[in-house]
C-alpha positions as CSV (number, residue, x, y, z in Angstrom):
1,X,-11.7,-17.0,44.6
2,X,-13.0,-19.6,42.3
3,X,-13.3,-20.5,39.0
4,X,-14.7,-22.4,36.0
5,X,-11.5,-23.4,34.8
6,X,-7.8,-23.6,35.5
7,X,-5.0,-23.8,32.5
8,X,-1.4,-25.7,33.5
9,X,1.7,-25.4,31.2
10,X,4.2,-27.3,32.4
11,X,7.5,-26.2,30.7
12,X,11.4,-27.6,31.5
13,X,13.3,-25.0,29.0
14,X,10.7,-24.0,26.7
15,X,11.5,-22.2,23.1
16,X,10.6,-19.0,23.8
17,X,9.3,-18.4,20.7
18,X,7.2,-21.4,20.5
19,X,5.8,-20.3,24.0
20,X,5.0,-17.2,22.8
21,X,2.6,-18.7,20.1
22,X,1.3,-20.6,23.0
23,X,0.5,-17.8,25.1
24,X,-1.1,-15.8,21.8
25,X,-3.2,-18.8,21.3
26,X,-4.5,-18.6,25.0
27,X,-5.2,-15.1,24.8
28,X,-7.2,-15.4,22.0
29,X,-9.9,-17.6,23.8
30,X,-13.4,-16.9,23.2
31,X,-14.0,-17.7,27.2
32,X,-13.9,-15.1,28.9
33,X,-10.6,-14.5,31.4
34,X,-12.6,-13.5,34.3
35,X,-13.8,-17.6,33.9
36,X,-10.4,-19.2,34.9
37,X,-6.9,-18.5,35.9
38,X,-3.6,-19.6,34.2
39,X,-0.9,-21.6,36.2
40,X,2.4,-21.2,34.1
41,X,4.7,-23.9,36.1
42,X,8.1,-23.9,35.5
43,X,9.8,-26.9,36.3
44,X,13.8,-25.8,36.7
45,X,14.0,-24.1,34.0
46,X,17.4,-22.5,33.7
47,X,17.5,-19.3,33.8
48,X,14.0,-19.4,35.5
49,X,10.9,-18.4,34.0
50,X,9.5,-15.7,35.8
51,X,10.2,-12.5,34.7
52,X,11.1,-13.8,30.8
53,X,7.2,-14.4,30.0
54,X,4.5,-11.3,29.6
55,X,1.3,-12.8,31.7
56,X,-0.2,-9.2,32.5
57,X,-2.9,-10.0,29.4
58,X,-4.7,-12.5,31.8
59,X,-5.8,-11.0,35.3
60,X,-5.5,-14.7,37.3
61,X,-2.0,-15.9,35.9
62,X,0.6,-17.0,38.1
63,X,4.3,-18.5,37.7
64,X,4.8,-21.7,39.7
65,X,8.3,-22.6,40.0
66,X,8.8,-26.8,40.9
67,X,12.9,-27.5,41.6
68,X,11.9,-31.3,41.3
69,X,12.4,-32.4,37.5
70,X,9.7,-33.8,35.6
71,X,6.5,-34.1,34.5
72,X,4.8,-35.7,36.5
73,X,5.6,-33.4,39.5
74,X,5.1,-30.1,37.1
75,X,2.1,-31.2,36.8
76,X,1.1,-32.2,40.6
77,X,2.3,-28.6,41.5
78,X,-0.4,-27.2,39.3
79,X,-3.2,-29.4,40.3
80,X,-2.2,-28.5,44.1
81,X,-2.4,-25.3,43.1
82,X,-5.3,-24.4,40.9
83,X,-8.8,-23.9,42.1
84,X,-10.6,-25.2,39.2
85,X,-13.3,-27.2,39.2
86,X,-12.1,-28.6,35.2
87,X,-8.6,-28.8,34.7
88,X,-6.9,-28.0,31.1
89,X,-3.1,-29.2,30.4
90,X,-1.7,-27.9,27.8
91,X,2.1,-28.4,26.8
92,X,4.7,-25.4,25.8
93,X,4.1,-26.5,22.2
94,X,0.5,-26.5,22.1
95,X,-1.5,-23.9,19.8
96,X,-5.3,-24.1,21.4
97,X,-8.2,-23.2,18.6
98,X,-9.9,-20.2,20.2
99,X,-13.2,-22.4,21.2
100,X,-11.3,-24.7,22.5
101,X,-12.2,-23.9,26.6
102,X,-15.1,-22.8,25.6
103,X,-15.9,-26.3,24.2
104,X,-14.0,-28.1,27.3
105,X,-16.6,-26.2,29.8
106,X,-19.6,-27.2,27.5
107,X,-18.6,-30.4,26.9
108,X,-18.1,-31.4,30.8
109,X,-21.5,-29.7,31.4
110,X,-23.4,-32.0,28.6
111,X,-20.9,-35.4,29.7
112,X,-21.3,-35.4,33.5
113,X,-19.8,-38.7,34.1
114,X,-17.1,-38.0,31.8
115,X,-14.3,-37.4,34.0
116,X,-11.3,-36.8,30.9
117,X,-11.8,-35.9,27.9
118,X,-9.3,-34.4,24.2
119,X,-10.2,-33.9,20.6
120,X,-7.8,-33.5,17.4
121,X,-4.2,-32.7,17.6
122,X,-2.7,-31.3,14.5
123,X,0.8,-31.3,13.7
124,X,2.7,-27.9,12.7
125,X,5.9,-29.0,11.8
126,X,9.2,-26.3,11.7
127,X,9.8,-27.7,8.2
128,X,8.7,-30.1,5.7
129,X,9.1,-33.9,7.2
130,X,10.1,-36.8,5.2
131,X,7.0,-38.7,3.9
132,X,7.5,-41.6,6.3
133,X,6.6,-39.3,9.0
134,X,3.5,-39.9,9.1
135,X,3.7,-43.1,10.1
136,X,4.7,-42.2,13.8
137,X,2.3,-39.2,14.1
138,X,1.3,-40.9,17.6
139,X,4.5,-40.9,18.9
140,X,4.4,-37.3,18.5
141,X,1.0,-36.9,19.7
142,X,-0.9,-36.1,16.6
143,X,-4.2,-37.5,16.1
144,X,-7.3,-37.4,13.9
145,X,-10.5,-39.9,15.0
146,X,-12.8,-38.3,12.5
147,X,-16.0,-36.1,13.6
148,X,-18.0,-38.2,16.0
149,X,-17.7,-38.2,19.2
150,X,-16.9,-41.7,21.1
151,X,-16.7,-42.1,24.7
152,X,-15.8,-44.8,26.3
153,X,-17.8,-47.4,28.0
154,X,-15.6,-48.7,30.4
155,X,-12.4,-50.3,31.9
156,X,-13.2,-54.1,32.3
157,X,-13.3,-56.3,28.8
158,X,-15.2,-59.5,30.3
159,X,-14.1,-61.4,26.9
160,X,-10.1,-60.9,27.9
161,X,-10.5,-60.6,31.2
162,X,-8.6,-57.8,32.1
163,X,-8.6,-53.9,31.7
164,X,-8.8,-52.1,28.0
165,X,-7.0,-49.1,27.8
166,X,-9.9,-47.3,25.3
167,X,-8.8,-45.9,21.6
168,X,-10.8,-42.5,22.5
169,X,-8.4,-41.7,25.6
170,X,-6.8,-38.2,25.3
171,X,-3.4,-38.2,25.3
172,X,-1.4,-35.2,27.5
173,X,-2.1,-32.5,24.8
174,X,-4.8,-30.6,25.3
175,X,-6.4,-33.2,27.9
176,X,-8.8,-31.4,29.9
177,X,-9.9,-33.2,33.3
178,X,-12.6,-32.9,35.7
179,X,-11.1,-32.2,39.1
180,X,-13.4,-34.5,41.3
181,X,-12.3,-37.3,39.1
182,X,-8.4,-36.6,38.6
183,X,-8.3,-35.8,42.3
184,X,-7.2,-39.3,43.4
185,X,-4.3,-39.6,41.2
186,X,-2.2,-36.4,42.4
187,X,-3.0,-36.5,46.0
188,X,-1.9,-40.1,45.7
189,X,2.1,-41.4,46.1
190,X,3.5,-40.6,42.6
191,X,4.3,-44.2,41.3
192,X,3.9,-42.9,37.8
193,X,7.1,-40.6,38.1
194,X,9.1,-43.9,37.3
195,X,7.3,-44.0,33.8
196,X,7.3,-40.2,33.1
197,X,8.9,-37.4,30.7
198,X,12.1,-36.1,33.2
199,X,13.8,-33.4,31.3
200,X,15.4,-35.1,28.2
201,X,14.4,-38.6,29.3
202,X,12.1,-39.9,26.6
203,X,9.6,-41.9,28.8
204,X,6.1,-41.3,28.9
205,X,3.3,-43.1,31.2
206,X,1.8,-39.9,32.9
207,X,-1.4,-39.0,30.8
208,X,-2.2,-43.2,30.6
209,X,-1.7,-43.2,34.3
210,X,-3.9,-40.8,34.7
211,X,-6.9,-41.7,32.5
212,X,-6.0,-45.6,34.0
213,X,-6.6,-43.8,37.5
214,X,-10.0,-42.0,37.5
215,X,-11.1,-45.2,34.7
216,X,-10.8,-47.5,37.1
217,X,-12.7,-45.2,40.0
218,X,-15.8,-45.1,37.0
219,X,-15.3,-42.4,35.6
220,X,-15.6,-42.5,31.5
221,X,-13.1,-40.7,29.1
222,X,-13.7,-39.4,25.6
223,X,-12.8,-38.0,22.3
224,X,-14.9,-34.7,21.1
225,X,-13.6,-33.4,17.8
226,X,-15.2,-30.2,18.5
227,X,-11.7,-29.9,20.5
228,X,-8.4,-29.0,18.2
229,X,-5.2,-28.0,18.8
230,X,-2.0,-27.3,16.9
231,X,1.2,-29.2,18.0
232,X,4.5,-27.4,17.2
233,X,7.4,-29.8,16.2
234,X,10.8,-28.7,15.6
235,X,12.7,-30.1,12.9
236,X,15.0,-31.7,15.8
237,X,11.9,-33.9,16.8
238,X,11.4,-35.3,13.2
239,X,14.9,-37.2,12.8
240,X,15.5,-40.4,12.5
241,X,17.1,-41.2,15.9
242,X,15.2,-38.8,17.8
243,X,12.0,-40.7,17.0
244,X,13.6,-44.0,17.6
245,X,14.7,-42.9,21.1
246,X,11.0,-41.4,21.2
247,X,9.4,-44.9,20.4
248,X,12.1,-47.0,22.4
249,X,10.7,-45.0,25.9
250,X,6.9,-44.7,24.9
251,X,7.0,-48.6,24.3
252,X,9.2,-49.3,27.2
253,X,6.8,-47.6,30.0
254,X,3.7,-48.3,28.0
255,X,3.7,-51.9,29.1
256,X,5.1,-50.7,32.8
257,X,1.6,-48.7,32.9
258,X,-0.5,-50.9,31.5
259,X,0.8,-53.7,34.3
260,X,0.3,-51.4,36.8
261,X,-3.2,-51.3,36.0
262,X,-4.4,-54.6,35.2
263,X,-4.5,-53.6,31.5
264,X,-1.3,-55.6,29.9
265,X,-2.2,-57.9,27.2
266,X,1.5,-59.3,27.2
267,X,3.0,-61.2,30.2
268,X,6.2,-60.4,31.4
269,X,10.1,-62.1,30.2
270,X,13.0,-62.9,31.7
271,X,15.5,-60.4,31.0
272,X,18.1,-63.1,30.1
273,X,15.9,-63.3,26.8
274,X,16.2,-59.7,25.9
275,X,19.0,-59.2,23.6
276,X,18.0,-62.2,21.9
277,X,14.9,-61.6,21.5
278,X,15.6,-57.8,20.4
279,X,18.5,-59.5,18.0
280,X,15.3,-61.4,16.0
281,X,13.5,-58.1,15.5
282,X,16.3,-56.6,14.1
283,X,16.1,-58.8,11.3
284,X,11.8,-59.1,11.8
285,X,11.7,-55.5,11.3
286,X,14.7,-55.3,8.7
287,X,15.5,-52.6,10.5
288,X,19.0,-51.7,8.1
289,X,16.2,-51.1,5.4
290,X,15.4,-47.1,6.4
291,X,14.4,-44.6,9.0
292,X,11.0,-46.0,9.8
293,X,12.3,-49.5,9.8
294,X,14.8,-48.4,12.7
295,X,12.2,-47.1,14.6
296,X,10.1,-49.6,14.5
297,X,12.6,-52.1,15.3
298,X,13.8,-49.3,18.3
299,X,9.5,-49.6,19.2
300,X,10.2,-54.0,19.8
301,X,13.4,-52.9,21.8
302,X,11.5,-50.7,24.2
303,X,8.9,-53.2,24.3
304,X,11.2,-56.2,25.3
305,X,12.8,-54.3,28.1
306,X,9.3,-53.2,29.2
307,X,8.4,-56.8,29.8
308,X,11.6,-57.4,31.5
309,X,11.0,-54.9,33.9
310,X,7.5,-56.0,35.5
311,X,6.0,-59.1,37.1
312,X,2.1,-60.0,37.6
């Protein structure tokens, strides 16, 4: 059997309630079931998954249980395993507007050398955040680019001489991927495990690795804001330190990917300099001055060690 489409969630010991909103959101889809299959994987949950979720809505779900933790390798497990031919991720959190596959089969259709592509992410928070929240709605994958469409044009910036990572990139969230194109990056050796979300590691790297991958192989990537999503955020993910730990990890493996992929625009330190260098941000970011000071100042600290970690 075969079909149009095949839906991953990835979840490591989901909120059950959360992933029941998730699930509601699915089921609610204007495309028809019959026109792809759901892949639920559950990456070591504890207690396991299967059983605790209702899936007999959708006739082509399945529960695909992966013992090795991470995201990366929840995520390889449903790749091997869908059949297809466009690929939708969508996290435990994620509250899909009811066109929202429709749109991603259209959209491939109209785009065919688009080989990635997202659209608006939404934040639905548990409670009300502190103003200065919004200042770090990327960290927490919340996005609006306006209502036109960009797509990007390509990897290689002949002016800097290296590769661009492009604004319109979709980030993990929704990111809906043609299967030709994303092909390459989970049949190949998984370097970008080392730069990935692993249970309540804060790293990230997999959906830049990704787009990096099938960007460099030609294909294009874009933003459609026909695409929106809701993202459900706990009040535990709006703190203070849980959003500096947040942007210490995403700046930390965001220059590790980059370097893997020709795309850095800074060079790499010797580690001896770190602490100093972190020791002048401190004060550069006056980072005793509130919560979004800290975090930015927690951002340069991820960033330093990044550099310290790579080599051209």
């Amino acid at each position: 059997m075969s079909f149009k489409l095949s839906v991953i969630i990835p979840a490591h010991n989901p909120r059950v309630d959360y992933l029941q909103k998730v699930l509601n959101a699915l089921q609610a889809q204007t495309l028809p079931s019959s026109q792809w299959e759901l892949l639920f994987v559950d990456n070591r949950s504890v207690p396991p998954l299967a059983g605790r979720i209702d899936l007999s809505w959708h006739p082509n779900a399945a529960v695909v249980r992966e013992e090795t933790l991470g995201l990366t390798r929840a995520r390889v497990a449903g790749f091997q395993r869908a059949l297809g031919e466009l690929i939708a991720l969508v996290d435990d959190d994620n509250l899909l507007a009811s066109d929202y596959l429709a749109h991603v089969v259209r959209l491939f259709a109209e785009h065919p050398r688009v080989g990635a592509l997202g659209g608006k992410i939404f934040p639905e928070f548990e409670g009300t955040p502190h103003p200065w929240i919004k200042e770090f709605f990327g960290l927490i994958a919340c996005r609006d680019y306006g209502d036109s469409p960009m797509v990007s044009n390509g990897l290689w910036d002949d002016t800097l001489g290296r590769n661009v990572y492009p604004l319109c990139a979709p980030v993990g969230a929704g990111m809906a991927l043609r299967r030709e194109a994303v092909q390459p990056w989970f049949t190949a050796p998984l370097a970008s495990e080392l730069t990935d979300r692993r249970g309540t590691e804060l790293s990230s790297g997999g959906d830049n690795d990704i787009v990096l991958t099938l960007m460099k192989r030609g294909w294009k990537v874009g933003y459609f804001p026909q695409l929106s999503l809701n993202h459900l955020i706990p009040t535990s993910r709006t703190t203070r330190d849980y959003l500096a730990r947040l942007n210490h990890g995403i700046a930390k493996s965001w220059i590790q990917v980059l370097t893997r992929h020709d795309a850095c625009p800074w060079g790499p330190i010797p580690g001896w300099t770190v602490p100093l260098r972190q020791l002048k941000a401190w004060f550069t970011y006056r980072a005793w001055g509130g919560p979004a000071e800290y975090i930015h100042w927690q951002g340069a600290c991820g960033h330093f060690e990044g550099r310290a970690t790579v080599s051209r």
